[in-house]
N, CA, C and O of each residue as an XYZ file, in Angstrom:
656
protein
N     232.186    158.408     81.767
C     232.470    157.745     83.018
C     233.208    156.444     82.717
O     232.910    155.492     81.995
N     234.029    156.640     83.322
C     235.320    155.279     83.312
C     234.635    153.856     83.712
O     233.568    154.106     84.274
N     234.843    152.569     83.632
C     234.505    151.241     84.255
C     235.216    151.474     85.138
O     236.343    151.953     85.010
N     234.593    151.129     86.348
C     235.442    150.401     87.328
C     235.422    148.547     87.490
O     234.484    147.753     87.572
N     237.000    148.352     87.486
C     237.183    146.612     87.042
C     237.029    146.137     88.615
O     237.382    144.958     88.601
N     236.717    146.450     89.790
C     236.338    145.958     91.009
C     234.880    145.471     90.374
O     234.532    144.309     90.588
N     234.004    146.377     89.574
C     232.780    146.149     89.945
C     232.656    144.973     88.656
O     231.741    144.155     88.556
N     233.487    145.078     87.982
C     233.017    144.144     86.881
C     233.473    142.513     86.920
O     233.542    141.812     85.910
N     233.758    142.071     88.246
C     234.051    141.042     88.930
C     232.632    140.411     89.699
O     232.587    139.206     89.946
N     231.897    140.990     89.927
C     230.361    141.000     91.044
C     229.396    140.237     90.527
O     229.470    140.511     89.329
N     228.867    139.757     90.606
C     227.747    139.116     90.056
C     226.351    139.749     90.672
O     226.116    139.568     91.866
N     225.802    140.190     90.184
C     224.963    141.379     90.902
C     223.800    139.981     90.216
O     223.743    139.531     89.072
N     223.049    139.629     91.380
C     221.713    138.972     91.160
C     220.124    139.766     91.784
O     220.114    140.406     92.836
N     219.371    139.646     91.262
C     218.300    139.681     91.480
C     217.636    139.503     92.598
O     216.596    138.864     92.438
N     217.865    139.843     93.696
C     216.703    138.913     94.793
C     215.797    140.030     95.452
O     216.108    141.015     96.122
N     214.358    139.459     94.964
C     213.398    140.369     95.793
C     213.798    140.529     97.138
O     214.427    139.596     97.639
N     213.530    141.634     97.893
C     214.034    142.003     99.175
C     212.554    141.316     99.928
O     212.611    140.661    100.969
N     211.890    141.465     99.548
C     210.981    141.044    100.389
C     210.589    139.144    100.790
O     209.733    138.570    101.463
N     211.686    138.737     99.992
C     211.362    137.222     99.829
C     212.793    136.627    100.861
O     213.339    135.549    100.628
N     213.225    137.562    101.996
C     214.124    137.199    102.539
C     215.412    136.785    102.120
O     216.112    136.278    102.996
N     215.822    136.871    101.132
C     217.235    136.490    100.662
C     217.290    135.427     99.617
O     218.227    135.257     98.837
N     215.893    134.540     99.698
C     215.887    133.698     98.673
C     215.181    133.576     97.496
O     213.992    133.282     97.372
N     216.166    133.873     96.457
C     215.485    133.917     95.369
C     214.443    132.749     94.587
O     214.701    131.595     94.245
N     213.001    133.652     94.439
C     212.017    133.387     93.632
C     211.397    132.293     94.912
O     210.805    131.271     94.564
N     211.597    132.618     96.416
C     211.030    131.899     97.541
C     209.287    131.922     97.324
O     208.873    133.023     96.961
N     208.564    131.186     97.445
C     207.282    131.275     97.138
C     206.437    130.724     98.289
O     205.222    130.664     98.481
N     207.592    130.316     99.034
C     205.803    129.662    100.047
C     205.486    130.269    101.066
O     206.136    131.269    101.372
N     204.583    129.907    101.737
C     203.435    130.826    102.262
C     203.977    131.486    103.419
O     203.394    132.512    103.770
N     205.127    131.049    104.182
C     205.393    131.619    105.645
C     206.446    132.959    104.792
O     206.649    133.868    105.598
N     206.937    133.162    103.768
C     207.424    134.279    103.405
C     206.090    134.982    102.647
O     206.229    136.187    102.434
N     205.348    134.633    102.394
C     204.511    135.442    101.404
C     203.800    136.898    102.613
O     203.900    138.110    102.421
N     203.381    136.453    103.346
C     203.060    136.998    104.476
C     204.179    138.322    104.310
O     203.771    139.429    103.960
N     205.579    138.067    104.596
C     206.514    139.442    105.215
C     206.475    140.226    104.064
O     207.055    141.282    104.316
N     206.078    140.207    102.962
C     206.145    140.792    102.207
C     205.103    141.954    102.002
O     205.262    142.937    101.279
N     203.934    141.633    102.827
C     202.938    142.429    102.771
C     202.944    143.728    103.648
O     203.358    143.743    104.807
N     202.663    144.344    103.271
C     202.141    145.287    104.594
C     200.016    145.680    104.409
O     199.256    146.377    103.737
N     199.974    144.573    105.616
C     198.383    144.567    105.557
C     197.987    144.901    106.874
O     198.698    145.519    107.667
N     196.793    144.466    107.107
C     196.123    144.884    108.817
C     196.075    143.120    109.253
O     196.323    142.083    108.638
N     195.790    143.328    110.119
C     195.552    141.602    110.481
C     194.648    140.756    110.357
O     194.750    139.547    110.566
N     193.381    141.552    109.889
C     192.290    140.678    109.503
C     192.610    140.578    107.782
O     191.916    139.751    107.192
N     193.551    141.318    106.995
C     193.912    141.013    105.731
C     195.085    139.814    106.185
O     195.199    138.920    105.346
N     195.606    139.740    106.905
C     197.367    138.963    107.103
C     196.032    137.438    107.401
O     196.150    136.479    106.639
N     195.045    137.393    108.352
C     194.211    136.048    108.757
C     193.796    136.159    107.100
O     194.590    135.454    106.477
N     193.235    136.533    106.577
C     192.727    136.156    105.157
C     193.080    135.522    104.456
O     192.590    134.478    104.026
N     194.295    136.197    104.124
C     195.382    135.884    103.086
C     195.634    134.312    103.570
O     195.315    133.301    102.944
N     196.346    134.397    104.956
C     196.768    133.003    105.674
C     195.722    131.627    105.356
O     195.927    130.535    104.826
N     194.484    132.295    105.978
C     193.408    130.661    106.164
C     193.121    130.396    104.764
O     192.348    129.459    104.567
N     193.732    131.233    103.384
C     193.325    131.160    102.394
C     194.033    129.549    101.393
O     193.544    128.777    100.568
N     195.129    129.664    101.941
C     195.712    127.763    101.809
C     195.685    127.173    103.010
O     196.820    126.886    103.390
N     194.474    126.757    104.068
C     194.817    126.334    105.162
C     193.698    125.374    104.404
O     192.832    125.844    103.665
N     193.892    123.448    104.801
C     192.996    122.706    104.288
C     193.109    121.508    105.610
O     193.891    121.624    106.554
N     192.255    120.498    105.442
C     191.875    119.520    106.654
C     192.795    119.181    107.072
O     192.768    119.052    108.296
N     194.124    118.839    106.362
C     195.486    118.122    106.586
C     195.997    118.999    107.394
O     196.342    118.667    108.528
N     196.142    120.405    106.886
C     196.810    121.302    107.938
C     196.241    121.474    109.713
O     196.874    121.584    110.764
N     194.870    121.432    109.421
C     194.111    121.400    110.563
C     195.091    119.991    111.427
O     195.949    120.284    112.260
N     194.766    118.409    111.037
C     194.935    117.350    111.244
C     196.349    117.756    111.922
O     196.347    117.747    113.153
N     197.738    118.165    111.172
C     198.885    118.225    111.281
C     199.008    119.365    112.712
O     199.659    119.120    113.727
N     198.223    120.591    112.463
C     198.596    121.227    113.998
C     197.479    120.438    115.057
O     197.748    120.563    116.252
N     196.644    119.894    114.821
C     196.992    119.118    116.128
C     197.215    118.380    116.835
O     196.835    118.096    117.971
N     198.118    117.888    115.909
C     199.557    116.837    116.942
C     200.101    117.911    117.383
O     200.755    117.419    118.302
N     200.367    119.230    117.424
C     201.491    119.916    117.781
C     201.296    120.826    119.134
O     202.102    121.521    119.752
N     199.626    120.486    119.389
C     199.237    121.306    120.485
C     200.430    121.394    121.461
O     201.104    122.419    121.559
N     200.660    120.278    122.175
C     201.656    120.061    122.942
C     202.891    121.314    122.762
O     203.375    121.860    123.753
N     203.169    121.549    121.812
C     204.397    122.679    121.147
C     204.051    124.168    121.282
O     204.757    125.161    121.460
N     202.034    123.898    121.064
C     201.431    125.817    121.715
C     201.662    125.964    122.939
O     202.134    127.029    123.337
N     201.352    124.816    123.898
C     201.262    124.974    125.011
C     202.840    125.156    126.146
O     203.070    125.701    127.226
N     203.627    124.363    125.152
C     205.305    125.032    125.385
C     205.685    126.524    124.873
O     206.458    127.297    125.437
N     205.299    126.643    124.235
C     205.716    128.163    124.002
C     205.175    129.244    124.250
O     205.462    130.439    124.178
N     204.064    128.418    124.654
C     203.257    129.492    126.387
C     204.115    130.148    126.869
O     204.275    131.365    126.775
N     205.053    128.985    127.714
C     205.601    129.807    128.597
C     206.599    130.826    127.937
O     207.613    130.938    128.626
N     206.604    131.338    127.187
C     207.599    131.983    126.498
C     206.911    133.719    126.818
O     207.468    134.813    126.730
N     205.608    133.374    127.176
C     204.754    134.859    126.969
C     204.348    135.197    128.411
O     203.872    134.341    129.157
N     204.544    136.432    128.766
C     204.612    137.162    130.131
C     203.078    138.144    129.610
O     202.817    139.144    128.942
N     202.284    136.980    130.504
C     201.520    137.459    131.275
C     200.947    138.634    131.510
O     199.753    138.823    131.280
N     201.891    139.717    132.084
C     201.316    140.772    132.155
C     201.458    141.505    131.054
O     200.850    142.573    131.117
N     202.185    141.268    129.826
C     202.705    141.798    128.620
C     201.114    141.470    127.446
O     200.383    142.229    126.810
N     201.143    140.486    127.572
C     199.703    140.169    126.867
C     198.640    139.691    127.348
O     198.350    138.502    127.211
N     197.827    140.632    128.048
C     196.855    139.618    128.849
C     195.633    138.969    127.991
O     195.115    139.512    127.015
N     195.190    137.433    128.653
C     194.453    137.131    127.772
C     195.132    136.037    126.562
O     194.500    135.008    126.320
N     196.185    136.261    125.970
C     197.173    135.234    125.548
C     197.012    134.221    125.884
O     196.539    133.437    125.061
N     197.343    133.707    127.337
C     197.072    131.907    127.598
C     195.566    131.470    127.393
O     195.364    130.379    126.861
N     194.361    132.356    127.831
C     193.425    132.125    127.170
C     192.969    131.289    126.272
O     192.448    130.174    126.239
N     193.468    132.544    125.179
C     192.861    132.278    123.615
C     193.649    131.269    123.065
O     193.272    130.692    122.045
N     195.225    130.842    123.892
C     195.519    129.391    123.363
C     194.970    128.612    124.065
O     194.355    127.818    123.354
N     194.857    128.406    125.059
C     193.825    127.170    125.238
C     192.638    127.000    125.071
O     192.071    125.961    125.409
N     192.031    128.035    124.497
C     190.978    127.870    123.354
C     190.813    127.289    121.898
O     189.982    126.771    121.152
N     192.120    127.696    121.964
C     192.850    127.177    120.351
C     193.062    126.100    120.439
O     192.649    125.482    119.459
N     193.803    125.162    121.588
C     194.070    123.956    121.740
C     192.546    123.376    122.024
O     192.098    122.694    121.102
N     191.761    123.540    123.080
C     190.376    123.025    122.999
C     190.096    123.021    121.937
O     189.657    121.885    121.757
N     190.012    123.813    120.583
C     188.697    123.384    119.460
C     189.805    122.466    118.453
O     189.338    121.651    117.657
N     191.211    122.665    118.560
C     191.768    122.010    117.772
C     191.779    120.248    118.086
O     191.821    119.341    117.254
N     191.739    120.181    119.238
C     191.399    119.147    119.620
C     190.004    118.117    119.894
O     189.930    116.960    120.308
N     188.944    119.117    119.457
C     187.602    119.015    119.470
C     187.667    117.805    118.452
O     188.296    117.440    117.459
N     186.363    117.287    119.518
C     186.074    116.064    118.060
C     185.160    116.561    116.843
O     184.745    115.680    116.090
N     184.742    118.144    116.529
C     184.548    118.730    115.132
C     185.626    118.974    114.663
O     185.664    118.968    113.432
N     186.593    119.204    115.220
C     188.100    119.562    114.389
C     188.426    117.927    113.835
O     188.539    117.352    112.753
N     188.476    117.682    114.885
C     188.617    116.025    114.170
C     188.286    114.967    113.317
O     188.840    113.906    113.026
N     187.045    115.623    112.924
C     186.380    114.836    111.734
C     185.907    115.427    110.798
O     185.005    115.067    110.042
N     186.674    116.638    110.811
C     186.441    118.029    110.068
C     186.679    117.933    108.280
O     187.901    117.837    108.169
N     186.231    117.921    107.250
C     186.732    117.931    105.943
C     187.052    118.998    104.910
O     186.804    120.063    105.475
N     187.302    119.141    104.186
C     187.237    120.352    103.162
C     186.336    120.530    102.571
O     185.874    119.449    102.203
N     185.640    121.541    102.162
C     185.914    122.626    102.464
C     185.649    122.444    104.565
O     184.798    121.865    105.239
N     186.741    123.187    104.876
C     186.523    123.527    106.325
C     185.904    124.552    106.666
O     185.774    125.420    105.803
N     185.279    124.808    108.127
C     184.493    125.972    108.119
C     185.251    127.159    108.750
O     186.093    126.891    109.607
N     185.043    128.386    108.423
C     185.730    129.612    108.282
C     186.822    129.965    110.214
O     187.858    130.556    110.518
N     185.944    129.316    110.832
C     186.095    129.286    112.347
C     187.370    128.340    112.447
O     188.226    128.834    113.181
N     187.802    126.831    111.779
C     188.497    125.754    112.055
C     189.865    126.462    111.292
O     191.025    126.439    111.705
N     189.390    127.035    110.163
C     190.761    127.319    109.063
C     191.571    128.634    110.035
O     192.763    128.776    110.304
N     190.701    129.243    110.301
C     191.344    130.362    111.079
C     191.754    130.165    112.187
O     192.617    131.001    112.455
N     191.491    129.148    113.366
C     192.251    128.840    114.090
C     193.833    127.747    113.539
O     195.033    127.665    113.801
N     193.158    127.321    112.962
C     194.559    126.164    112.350
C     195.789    127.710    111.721
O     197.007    127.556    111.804
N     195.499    128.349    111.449
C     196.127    129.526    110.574
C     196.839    130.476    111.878
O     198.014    130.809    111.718
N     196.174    130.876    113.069
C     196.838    131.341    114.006
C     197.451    130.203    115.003
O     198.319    130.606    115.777
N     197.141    129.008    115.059
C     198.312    128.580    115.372
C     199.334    128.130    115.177
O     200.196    127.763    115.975
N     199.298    128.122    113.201
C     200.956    127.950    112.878
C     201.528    128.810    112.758
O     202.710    128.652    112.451
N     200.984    130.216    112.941
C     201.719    131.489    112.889
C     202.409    131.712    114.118
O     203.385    132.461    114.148
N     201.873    130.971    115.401
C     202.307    130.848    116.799
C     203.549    130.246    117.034
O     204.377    130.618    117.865
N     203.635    129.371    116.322
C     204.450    128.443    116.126
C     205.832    128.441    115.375
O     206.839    127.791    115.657
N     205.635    129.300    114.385
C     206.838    130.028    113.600
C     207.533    130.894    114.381
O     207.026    131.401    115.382
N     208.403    131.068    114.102
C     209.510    131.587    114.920
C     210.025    132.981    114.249
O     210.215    134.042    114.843
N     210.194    132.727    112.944
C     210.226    133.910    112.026
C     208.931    134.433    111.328
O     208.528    133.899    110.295
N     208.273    135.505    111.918
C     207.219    135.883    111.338
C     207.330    137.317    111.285
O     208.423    137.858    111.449
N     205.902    138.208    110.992
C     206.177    139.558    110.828
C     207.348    140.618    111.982
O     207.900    141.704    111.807
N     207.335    139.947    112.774
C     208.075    140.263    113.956
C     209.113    139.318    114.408
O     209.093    139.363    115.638
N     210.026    138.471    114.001
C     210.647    137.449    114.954
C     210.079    137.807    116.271
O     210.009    138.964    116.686
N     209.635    136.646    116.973
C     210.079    135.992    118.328
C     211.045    136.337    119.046
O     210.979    136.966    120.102
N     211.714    136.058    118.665
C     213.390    136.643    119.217
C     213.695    138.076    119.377
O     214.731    138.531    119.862
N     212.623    138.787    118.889
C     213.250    140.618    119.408
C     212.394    140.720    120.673
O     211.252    140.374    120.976
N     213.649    141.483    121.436
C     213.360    141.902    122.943
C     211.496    142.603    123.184
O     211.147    143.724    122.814
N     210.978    142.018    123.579
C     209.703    142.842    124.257
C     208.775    142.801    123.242
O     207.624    142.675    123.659
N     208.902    142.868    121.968
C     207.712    142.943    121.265
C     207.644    141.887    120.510
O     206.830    141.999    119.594
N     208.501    140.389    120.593
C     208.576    139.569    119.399
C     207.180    138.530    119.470
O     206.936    137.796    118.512
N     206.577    138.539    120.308
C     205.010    137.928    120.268
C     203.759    138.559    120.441
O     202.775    138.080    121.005
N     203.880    139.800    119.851
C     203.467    140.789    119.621
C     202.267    140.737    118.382
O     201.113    141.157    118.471
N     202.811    140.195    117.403
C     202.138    139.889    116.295
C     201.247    138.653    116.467
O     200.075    138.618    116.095
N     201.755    137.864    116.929
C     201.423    136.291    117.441
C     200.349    136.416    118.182
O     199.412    135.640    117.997
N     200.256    137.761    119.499
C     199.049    138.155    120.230
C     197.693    138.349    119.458
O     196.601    137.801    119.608
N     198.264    139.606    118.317
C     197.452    140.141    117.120
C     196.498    139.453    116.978
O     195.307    139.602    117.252
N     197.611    137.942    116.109
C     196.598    137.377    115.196
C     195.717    136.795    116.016
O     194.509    136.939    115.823
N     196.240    135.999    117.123
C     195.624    134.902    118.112
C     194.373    135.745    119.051
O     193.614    134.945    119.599
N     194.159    136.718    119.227
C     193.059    137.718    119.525
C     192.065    138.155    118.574
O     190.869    138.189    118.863
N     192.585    138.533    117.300
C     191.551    138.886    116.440
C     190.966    137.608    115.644
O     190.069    137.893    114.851
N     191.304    136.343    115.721
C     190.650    135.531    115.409
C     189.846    134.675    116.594
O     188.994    133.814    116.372
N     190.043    134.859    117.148
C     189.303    134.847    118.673
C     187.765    135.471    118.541
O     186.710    134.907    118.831
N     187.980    136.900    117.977
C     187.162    138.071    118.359
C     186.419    137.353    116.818
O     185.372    136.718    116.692
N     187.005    137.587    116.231
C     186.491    137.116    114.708
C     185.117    135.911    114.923
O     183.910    136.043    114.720
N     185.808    134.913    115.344
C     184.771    133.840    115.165
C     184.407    133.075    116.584
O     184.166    131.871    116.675
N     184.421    134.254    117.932
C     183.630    133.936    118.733
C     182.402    133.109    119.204
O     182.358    132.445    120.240
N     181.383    133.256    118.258
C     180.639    132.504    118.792
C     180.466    130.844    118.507
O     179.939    129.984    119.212
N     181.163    130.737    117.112
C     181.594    129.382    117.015
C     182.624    128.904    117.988
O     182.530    127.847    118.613
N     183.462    129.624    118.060
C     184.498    128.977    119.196
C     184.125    128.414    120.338
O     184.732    127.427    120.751
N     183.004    128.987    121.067
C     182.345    129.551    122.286
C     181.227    128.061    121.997
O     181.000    127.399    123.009
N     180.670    127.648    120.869
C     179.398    126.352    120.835
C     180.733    125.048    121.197
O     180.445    123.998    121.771
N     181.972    125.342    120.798
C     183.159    124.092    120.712
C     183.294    124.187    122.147
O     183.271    123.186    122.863
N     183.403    125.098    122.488
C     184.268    124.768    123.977
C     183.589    124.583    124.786
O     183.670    123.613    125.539
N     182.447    125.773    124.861
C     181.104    125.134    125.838
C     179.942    124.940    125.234
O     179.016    125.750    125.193
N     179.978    123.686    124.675
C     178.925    123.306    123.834
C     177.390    123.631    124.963
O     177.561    123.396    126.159
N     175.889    124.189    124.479
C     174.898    123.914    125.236
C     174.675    122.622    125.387
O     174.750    121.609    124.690
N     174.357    122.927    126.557
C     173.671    121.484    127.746
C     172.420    121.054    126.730
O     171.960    121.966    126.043
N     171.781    119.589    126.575
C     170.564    119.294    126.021
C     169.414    120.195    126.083
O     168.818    120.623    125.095
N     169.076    120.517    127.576
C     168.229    121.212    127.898
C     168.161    122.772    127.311
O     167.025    123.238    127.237
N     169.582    123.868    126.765
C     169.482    124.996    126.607
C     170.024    124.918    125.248
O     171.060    125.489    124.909
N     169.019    123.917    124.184
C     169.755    124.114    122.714
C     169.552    126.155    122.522
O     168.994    126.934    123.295
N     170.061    126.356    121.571
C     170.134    127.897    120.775
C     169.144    127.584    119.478
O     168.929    128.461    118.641
């Protein structure tokens, strides 16, 4: 078989396909597309570098969940505005707020679905017609479901009278 001198002009590099185009990309919002997991493995993996700072940092950003609310129809995901303003309630809780590391399994996992909310490029872009907050629903429901009853002492803490 002959060379062909077109091809011997190319610089043929290396780039994992799964790291989006950039080679030897390592941080965490690509580590994710690379997987193919279920969503209580994708929350795992995620709250697995989530630490007090990150907590601290999304919530200044509540303001930014609650804008990109409106981005989500209602009848497409019901339950959605919900579980973010659930998310915004505990993130804003004064236990989130004075919260330290190790954090508890309930705080990391909300801090973890709402920067996944917040990303724009995730397992699904945002940006595709009809299903791009789709994933965003996923996570923001099954960590909901996940750590319910902690969520549930933050938001409606018992009255004095009906400790648990």
């Amino acid at each position: 078989m002959s060379s062909n001198p077109e091809w011997e002009n190319i610089r043929i590099e290396h780039v994992d396909p799964r790291s989006c185009g950039t080679p030897g990309r390592q941080d965490i919002d690509h580590y994710f597309l690379q997987k193919a997991c279920t969503v209580d493995e994708l929350i795992e993996e995620g709250s697995r570098l989530i630490t007090a700072v990150d907590l601290w940092a999304i919530s200044l950003l509540t303001h930014r969940l609650l804008r990109k609310l409106d981005l989500v129809k209602p009848c497409q995901y019901p339950g959605f505005d919900q579980a973010l303003h659930t998310t915004v309630l505990v993130l804003k809780s004064s236990r989130a707020q004075v919260a330290v590391d190790p954090l508890p399994k309930h705080l990391v996992e909300v801090t973890f679905a709402a920067h996944y909310f917040l990303k724009v490029y995730d397992l699904i872009p945002d940006n595709t017609p009809e299903i791009g907050l789709a994933d965003d629903y996923a996570v923001l429901k099954r960590v909901m479901a996940r750590n319910r009853t902690e969520l549930d002492d933050i938001v409606h803490p018992p009255s004095p009278g009906n400790m648990r």
